[in-house]
C-alpha positions in Angstrom: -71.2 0.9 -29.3 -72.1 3.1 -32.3 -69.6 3.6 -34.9 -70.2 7.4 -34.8 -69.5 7.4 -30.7 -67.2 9.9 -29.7 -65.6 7.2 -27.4 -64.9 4.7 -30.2 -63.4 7.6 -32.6 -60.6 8.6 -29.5 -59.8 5.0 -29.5 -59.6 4.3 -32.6 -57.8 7.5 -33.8 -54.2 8.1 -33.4 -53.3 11.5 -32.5 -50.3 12.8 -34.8 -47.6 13.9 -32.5 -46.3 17.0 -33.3 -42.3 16.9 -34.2 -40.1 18.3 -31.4 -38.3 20.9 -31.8 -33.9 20.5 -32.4 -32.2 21.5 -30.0 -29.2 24.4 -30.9 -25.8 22.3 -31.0 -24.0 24.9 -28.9 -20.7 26.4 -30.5 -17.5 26.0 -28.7 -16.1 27.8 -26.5 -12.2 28.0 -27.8 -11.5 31.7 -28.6 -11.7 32.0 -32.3 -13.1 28.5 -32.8 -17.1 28.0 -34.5 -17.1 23.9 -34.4 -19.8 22.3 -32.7 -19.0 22.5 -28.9 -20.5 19.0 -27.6 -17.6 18.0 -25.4 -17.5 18.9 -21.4 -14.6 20.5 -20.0 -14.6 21.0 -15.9 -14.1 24.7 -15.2 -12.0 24.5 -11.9 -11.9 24.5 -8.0 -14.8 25.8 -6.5 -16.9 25.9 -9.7 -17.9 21.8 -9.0 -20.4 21.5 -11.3 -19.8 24.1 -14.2 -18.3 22.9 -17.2 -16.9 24.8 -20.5 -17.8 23.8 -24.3 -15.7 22.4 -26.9 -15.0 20.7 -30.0 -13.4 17.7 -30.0 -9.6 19.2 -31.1 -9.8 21.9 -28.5 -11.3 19.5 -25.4 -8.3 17.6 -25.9 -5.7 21.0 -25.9 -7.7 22.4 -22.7 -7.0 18.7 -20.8 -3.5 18.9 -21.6 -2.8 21.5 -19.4 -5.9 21.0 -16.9 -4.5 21.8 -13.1 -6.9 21.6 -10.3 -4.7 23.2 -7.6 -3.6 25.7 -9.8 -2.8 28.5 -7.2 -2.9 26.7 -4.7 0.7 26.1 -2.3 2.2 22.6 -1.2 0.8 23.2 2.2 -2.8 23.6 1.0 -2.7 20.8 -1.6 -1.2 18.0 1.0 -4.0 19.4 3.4 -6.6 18.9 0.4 -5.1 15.4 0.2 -5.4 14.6 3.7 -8.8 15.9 4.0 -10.3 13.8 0.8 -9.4 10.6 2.2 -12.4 11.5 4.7 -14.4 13.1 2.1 -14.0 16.8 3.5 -15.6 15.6 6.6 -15.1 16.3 10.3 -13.7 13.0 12.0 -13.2 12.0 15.6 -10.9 9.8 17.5 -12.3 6.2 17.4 -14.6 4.8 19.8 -14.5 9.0 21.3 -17.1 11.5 20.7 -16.9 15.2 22.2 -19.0 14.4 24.8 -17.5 11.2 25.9 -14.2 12.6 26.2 -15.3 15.5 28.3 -16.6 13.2 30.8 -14.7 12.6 34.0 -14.7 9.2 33.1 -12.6 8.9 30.1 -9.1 8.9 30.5 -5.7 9.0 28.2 -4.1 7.1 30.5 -3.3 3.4 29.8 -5.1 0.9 31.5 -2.0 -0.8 32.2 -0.3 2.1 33.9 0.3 1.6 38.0 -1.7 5.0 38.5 -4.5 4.2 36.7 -4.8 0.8 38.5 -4.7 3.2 41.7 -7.9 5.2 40.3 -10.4 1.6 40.0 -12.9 1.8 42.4 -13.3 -1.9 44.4 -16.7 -1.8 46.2 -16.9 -5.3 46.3 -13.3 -6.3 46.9 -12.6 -8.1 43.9 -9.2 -6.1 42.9 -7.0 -4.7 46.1 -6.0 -1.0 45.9 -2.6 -0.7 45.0 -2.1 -4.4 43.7 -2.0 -7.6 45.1 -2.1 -11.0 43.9 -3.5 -12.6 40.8 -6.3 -14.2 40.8 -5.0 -18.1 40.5 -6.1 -20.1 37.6 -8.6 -23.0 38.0 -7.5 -26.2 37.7 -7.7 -27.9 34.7 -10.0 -30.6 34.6 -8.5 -33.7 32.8 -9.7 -36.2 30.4 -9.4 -40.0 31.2 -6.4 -40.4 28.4 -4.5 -37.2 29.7 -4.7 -38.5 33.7 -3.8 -41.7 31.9 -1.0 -40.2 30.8 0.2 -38.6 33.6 0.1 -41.8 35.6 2.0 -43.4 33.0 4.9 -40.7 33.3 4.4 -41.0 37.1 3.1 -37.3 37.7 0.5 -35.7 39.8 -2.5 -33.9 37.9 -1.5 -30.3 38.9 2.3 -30.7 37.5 4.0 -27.9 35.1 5.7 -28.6 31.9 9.2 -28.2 33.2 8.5 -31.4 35.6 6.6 -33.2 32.2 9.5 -32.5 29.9 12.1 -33.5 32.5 10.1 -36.7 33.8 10.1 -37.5 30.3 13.8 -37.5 29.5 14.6 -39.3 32.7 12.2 -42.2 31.9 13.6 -42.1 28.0 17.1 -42.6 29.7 16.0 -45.1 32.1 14.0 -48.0 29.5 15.7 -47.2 25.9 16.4 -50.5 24.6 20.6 -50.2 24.6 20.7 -49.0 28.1 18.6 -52.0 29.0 20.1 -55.0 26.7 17.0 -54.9 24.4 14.6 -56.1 27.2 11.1 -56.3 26.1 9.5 -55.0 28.9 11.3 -52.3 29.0 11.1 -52.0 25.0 7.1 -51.8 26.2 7.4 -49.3 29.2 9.4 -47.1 27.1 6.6 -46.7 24.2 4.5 -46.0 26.2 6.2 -43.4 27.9 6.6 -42.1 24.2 2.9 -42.0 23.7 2.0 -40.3 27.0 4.5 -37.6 26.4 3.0 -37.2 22.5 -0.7 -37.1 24.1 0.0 -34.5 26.8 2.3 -32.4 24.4 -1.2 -32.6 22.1 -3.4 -31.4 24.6 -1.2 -28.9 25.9 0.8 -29.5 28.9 3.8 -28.9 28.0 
């Protein structure tokens, strides 16, 4: 490249920037007042946005006695209130739109109410109209320690916990070492009633 290139010299050459241009330090705004006005001051409701001028000594006087609902009743400021906890914006019932709850098929009744239950449609027959009986559990199916239990206690698989609780006390009576002279095997029979009632009070039954 030559040394005289017009390339090489914008390279090479630093351009002097030219100094910008201060920027007026406005004056405040307090009536009477010529200090420097470089503190903000919010004008009021429905001016969001605009803010006044001041010094530091009158910012501090105009704060004081800052009111946003200035003018403004106790109706209008609790329904200000109430209205910025959804940031001013419409709000709807949950889980309901407008056009959901103008369908036929939204209802304020509760879905435990007899005449709602007379309203569900049954094509396949699953729910009667107008009641009927519950559905009846399934049996629950049991482990090899919990049938093991049950044996042990004497009672069928499909027993409640009244018949377990009761069943246990009776056997407790029966083989507790002072009603039976402190035979062993009793002592025995009556631990491991014990441990079937612990297991099955574990898992559940009663």
């Amino acid at each position: 490249m030559k040394l005289d290139s017009k390339y090489f010299d914008r390279i090479r050459t630093r351009r002097k920037r030219e100094p910008e241009p201060e920027k007026a330090t406005p004056t405040c705004q307090w009536d009477g007042c010529e200090k420097p006005g470089v503190h903000r001051a919010p004008v009021g409701r429905n001016a969001e946005g605009q803010f006044f001028l001041f010094c530091f000594e009158h910012v501090k006087e105009y704060n004081k006695g800052y009111n946003y609902f200035s003018g403004l009743s106790d109706t209008e400021i609790a329904r200000y209130q109430k209205e910025a906890i959804t940031g001013h914006r419409p709000t709807w019932t949950v889980g309901v739109n407008k056009a959901a709850k103008s369908s036929p098929l939204h209802s304020t009744m509760r879905s435990g109410s007899a005449a709602s239950q007379a309203r569900i449609k049954d094509p396949f027959g699953f729910v009667k109209q107008g009641g009927g009986t519950r559905a009846q559990p399934q049996a629950r199916k049991l482990k090899s320690l919990e049938a093991k239990a049950l044996d042990t206690l004497g009672l069928a698989a499909n027993c409640s916990a009244p018949e377990i609780k009761s069943r246990y006390k009776e056997l407790v009576k029966k083989h507790h070492p002072d009603a039976n002279g402190g035979d062993r095997g009793s002592e025995e029979r009556f631990r491991a009633v014990i441990q079937a009632y612990q297991l099955l009070k574990q898992a559940g039954f009663c």
